[in-house]
N, C-alpha and C positions, 0 to 999 in steps of 0.2 A: 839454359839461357832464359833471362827474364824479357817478359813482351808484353806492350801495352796497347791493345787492344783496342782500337776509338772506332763507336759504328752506335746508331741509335736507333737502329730497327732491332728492337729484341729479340726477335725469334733466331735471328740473323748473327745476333751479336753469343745468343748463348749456344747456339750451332757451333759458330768456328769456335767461341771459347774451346768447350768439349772436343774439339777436333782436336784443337792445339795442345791441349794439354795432353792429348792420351799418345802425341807425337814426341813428346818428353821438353815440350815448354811450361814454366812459370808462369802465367797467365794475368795479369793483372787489365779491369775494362772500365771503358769508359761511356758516358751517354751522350754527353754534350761537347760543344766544345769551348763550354769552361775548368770542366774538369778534365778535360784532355788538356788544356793549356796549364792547369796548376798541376798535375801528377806529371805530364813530361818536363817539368821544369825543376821538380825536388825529389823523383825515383831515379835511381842509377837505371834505366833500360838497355837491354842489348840491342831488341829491336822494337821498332813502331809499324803497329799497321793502322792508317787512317782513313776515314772514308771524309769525303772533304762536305757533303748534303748535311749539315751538324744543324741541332738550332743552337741557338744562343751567337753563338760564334763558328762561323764557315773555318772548314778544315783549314783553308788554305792558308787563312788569317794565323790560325792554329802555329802552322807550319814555318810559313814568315817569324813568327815572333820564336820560335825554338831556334829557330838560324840567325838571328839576329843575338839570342842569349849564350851564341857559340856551344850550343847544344847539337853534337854532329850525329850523332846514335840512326842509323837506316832508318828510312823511312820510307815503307810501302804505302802507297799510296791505292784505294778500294773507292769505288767510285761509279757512278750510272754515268756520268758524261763520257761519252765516247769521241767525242772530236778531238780533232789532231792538235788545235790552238788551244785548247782545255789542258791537253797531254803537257803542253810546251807552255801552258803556265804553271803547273804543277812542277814540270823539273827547275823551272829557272827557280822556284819557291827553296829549293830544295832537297825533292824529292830523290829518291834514288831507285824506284821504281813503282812502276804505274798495273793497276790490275782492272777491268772494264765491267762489271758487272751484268748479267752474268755468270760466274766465271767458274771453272771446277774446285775443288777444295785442294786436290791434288796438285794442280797449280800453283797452287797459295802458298802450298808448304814447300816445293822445291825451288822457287824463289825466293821466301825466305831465310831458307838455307844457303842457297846460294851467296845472297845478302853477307849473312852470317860468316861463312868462308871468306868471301872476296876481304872484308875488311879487316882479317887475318890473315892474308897470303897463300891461304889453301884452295887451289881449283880444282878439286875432286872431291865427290857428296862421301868418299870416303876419308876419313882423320885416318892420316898414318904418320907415326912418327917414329925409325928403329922396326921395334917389332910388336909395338902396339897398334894396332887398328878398330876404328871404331867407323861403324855403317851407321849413317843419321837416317836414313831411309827404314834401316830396318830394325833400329835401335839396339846394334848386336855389335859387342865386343870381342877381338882375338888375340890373344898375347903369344910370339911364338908360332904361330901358325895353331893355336889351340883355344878354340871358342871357352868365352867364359859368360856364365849369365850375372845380370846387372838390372837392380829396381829399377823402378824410376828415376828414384833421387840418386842412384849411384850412375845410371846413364847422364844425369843434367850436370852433375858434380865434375863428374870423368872429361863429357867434352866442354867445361867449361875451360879448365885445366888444361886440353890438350889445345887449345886455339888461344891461348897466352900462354909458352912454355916458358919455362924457367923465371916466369914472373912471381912473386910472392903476394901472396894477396891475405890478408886477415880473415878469421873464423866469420868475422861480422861482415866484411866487405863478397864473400862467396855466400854468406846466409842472403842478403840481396842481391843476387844474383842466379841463383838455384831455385829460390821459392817465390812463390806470389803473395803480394801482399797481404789476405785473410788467409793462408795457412796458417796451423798452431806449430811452433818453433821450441824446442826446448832448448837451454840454454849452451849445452855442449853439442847439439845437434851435429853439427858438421866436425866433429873431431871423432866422434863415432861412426861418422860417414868415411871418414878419411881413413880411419881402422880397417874399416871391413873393406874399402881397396886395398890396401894394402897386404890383406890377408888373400885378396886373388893377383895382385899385380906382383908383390915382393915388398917385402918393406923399403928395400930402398929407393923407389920407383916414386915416390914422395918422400920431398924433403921439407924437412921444418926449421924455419931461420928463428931461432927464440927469441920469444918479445915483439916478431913480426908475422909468422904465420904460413904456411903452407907454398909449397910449389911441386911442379911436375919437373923430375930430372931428365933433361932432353938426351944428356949426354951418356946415363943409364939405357935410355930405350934404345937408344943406335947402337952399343955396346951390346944388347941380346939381338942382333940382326940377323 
């Protein structure tokens, strides 16, 4: 999953980057909040975490203008105002959840996992679909009842896939969405990815609609139950 990242305390900002990404997120950050207003208006993100203290342009203003752009992508919200009518301008903005600064890291992440689930229909930190299972917590996959190990990129790949099933999505449309914006990309990158699942899940455990691009077979996974 791709995440963009808006916080303009550096130390702060490349803390959680590093946290996020070794959690098996795409990491894309931001300083201000002009470049938080132009990157969440032209990247596909899965999720937003904002801190709304921004210079140039206040989170909130940020946030406003992405919901008025029919831009719906979670939005956590990171933040030192602690008050209750702060809280309750933030959600009516938007928000879909609020973090107090502050705050544990551990927190951060099973929130926005949480996030992540809820806006796919999954309410458990575990992906199960059939007899695929994927732990986002401990970034461990089981096929069968039998652990398989999985990179990085093949964990981001995997639950991207498993929280859109049966959806078809493009080589290009999962390269933004898998990686972050300064990663090096080669050009077949994700059908080499798609390979080597394949070669631990079964090849027909991915399906390819030609001329349109990759999907997770739901009705495979149920099928090895």
């Amino acid at each position: 999953m791709r995440l963009l990242l808006v916080e303009d305390d550096p130390e702060l900002r490349q803390s959680l980057g590093k946290g996020l990404r070794e959690r098996g997120y795409a990491v894309d950050e931001a300083s201000s909040g002009d470049e938080a207003w132009f990157m969440g208006e032209t990247e596909p993100y899965d999720l937003i975490v904002l801190d709304l203290g921004l210079p140039e342009v206040p989170g909130l203003k940020v946030l406003q203008h992405w919901r008025r752009a029919g831009i719906i992508t979670p939005v956590l919200i990171l933040t030192a105002r602690g008050a209750w009518h702060e809280k309750v301008e933030g959600f009516r903005a938007g928000a879909d959840d609020y973090l107090t600064k502050p705050f544990h890291f551990e927190e951060l992440v099973v929130r926005l996992q949480a996030l992540g689930r809820r806006m796919r229909g999954f309410g458990s930190p575990v992906l199960e679909i059939g007899a695929l299972k994927l732990d986002e917590g401990s970034q461990k996959a089981s096929w069968s009842g039998k652990e398989i190990d999985l990179t990085g990129t093949e964990f981001r790949l995997l639950r991207y896939l498993m929280l859109h099933p049966d959806k078809v999505f493009s080589a290009s449309h999962l390269v933004e969405h898998v990686y972050d914006f300064n990663e090096e990309k080669e050009s077949n990158v994700i059908e080499v990815y798609i390979s080597r699942l394949r070669r631990k899940l079964g090849h027909d455990v991915i399906g390819t609609r030609r001329g349109q691009g990759y999907f997770l077979r739901s009705e495979v996974l149920r099928s090895h139950r």
